[in-house]
N, C-alpha and C positions, 0 to 999 in steps of 0.2 A: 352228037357227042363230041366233046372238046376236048382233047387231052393236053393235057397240063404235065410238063414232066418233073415230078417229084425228086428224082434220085438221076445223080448224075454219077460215072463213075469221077476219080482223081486220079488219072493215071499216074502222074509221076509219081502220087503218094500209094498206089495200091488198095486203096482202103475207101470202102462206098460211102458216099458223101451224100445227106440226105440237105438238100438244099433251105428245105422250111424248116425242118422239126432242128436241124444241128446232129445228126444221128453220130456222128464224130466229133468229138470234141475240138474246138480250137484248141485247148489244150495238148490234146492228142496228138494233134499234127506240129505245134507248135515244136512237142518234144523230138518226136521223131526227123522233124526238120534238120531241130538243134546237132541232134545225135549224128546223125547223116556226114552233114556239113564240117564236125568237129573232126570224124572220124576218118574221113574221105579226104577233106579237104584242107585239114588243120586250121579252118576257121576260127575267130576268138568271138566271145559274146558280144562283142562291138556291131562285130561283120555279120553278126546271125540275126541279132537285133533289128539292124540297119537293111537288113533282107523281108525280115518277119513283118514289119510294121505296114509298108505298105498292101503287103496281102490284107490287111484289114484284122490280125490278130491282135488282142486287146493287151495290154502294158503287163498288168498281170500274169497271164499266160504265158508270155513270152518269159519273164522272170523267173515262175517256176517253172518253165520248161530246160530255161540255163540253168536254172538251180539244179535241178537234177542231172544233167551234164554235166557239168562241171564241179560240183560237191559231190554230189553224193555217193559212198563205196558201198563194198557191201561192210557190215559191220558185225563182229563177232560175239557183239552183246557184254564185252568186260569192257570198261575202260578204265583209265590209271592218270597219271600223271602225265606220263609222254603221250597219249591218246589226247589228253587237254590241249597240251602243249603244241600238237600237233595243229590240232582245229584252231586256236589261235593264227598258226601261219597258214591255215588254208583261209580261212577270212579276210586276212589284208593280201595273202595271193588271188583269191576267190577262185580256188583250185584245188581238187581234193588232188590226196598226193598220183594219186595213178596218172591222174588227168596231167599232172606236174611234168611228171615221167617222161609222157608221152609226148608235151611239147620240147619240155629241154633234146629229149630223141631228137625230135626235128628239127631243132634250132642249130642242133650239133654236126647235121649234116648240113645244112645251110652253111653255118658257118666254115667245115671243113675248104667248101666250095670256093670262096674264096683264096685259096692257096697262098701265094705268095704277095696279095695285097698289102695294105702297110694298117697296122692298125688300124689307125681314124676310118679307112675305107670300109672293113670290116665291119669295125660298129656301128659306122652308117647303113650301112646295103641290112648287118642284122634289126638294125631298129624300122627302118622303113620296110621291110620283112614283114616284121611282128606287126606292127603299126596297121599293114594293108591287111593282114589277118583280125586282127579286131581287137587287139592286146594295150590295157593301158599301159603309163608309166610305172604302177607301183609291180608289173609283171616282167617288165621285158629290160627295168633297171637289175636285178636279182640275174635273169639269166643272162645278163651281159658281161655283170661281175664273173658270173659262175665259168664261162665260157673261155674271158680272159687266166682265169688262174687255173684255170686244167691247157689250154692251148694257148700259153705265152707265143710273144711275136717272133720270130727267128731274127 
């Protein structure tokens, strides 16, 4: 008799991993990676991406697994006007507003960190910051402005 082993555990991911059949989803994992990384590590979908790919999960999955990260809230089933308006700036942020929150959060102690550097310094160290996190331009310009005009330079 040959044994052949089917089911391998994942330890870092928790979750039994059937190695033929897929009994987890690459989706699954892809999400929970995403989740992980964002949450733990203030990662950006650059940096999750740029992680996920070589493990061999497929473009797709990876995609909707940022999606759901990084969009999706919970949602209270009315919307309006400012609910539009809103999803509009989470599309060219590609950030639901919590998710928003939680980086400007970060970016604000980051930033404070720097002390008494001179601007220019600031907003280099914050972009190269954002940047190794996984954030393009059209995210990390918005919280640069944001950050200048609540903590002008002394």
């Amino acid at each position: 008799m040959t044994f052949v082993p089917q089911t391998i555990f994942c330890l870092s991911v928790g979750y039994l991993w059937n190695s033929r059949s897929g009994m987890q989803s690459d989706y699954a994992y892809a999400e929970m990676y995403s989740q992980s990384r964002w949450s733990s590590r203030g990662w950006g979908p650059k940096r999750i991406k740029a992680a996920l790919v070589p493990k061999g999960i497929s473009g797709a999955h990876i995609e909707r697994a940022l999606q759901h990260v990084f969009l999706d809230e919970e949602d209270d089933g009315e919307k309006d006007d400012e609910d539009e308006e809103e999803m509009d700036k989470e599309k060219k942020w590609g950030m639901s507003k919590s998710a928003k929150a939680h980086l400007i959060s970060q970016a604000t102690k980051q930033w404070l960190r720097s002390g008494n550097a001179s601007l220019e310094t600031r907003k280099a160290r914050m972009v190269r910051w954002l940047q190794y996190r996984g954030f393009n331009w059209d995210v990390i310009s918005p919280i640069l402005r944001q950050l200048q005009s609540k903590y002008p330079a002394q």
